[in-house]
VEXLUMTOR-740908 format. One record per residue: x, y, z of N, C-alpha, C in turn. Coordinates in pm, whole numbers, padded with zeros to 5 digits, always signed. Example, Ala and Ser with C-alpha at 12.3 -4.5 7.8 and 13.67 -1.06 7.14 Angstrom:
# residues 2
+01319-00569+00780+01230-00450+00780+01320-00330+00780 +01285-00225+00708+01367-00106+00714+01290+00003+00787 
# end
This chain:
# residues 69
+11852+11962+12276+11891+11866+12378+11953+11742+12314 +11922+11715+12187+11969+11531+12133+12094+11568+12090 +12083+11713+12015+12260+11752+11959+12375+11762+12092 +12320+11793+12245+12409+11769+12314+12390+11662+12388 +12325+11587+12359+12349+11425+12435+12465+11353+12308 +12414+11396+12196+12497+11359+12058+12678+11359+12139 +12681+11508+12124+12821+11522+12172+12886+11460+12268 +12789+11420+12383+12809+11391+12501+12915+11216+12487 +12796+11170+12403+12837+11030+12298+12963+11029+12260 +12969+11082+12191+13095+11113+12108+13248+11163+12168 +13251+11211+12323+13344+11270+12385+13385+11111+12451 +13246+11026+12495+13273+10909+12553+13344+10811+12509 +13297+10834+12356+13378+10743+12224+13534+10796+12218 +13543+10910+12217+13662+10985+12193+13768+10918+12360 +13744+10931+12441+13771+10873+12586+13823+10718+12583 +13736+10686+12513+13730+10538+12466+13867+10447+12397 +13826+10548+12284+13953+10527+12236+14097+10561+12246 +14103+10634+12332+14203+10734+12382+14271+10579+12516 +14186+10529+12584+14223+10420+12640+14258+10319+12580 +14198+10224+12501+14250+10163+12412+14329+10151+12386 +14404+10312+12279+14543+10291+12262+14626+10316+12374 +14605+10318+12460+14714+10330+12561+14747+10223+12615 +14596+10122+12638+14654+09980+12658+14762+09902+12570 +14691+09931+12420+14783+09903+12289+14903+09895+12320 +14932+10003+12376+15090+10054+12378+15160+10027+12472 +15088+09992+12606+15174+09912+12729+15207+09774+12659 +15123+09720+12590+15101+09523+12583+15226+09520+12528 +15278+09401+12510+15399+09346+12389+15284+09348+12257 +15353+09366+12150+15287+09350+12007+15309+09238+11956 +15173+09211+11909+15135+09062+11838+15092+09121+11698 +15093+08978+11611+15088+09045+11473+14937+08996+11468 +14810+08970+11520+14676+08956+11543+14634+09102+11583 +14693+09150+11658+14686+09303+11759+14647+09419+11642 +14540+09506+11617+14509+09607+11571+14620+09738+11576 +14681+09826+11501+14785+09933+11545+14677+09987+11615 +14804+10058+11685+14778+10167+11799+14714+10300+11736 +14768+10346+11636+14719+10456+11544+14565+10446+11433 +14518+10274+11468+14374+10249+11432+14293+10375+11562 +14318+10333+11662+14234+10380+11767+14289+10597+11781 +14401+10596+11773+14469+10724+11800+14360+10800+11664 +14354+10740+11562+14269+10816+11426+14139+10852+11440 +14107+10742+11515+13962+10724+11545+13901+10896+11594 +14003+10866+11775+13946+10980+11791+14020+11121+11735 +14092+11147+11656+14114+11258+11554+13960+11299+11485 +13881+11183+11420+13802+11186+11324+13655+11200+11422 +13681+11188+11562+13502+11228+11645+13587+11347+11698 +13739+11398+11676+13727+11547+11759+13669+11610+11622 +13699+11609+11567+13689+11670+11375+13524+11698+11368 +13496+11571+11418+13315+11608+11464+13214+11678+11567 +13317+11652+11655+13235+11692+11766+13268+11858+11709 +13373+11951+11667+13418+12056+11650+13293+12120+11537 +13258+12015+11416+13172+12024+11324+13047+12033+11360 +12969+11943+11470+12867+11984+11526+12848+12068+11611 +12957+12126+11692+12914+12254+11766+12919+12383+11707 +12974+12343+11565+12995+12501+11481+12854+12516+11477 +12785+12401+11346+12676+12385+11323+12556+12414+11407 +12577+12368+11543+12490+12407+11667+12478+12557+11704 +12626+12638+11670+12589+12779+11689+12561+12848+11597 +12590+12813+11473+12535+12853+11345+12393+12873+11346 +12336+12735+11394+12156+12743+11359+12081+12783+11466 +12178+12824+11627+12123+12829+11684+12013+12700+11825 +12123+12610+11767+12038+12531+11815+12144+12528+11997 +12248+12585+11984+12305+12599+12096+12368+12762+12094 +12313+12773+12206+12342+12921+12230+12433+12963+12309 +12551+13055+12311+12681+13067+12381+12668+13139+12496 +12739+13162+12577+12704+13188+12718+12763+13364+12707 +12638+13478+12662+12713+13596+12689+12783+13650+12779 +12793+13626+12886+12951+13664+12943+13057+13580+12979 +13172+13665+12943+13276+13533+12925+13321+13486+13057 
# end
């Protein structure tokens, strides 16, 4: 149950940032302003995870796949 509240986290973060840069990218650019590709990386690096913990989750069993497709 904590490994999929974990994920749950992490999709929110991923969401998160996915808004962010989109605001980024409407605004005019200031040279104070964070790039747009700070936030775009971000969530590259929690999909990279979230992908890593659900391997891991079916690996050990700690999440089990739904036998019929």
């Amino acid at each position: 149950m904590l490994l999929k509240m974990v994920i749950i986290a992490l999709l929110v973060f991923m969401v998160y940032n996915l808004f962010r840069a989109l605001l980024l990218m409407n605004k005019r650019p200031t040279p104070e302003q964070p790039p747009m590709t700070k936030y775009i990386g971000r969530r590259l690096m929690v999909s990279v995870a979230i992908v890593v913990l659900l391997l891991v989750g079916l690996l050990t069993g700690l999440i089990t796949p739904n036998p019929r497709p």
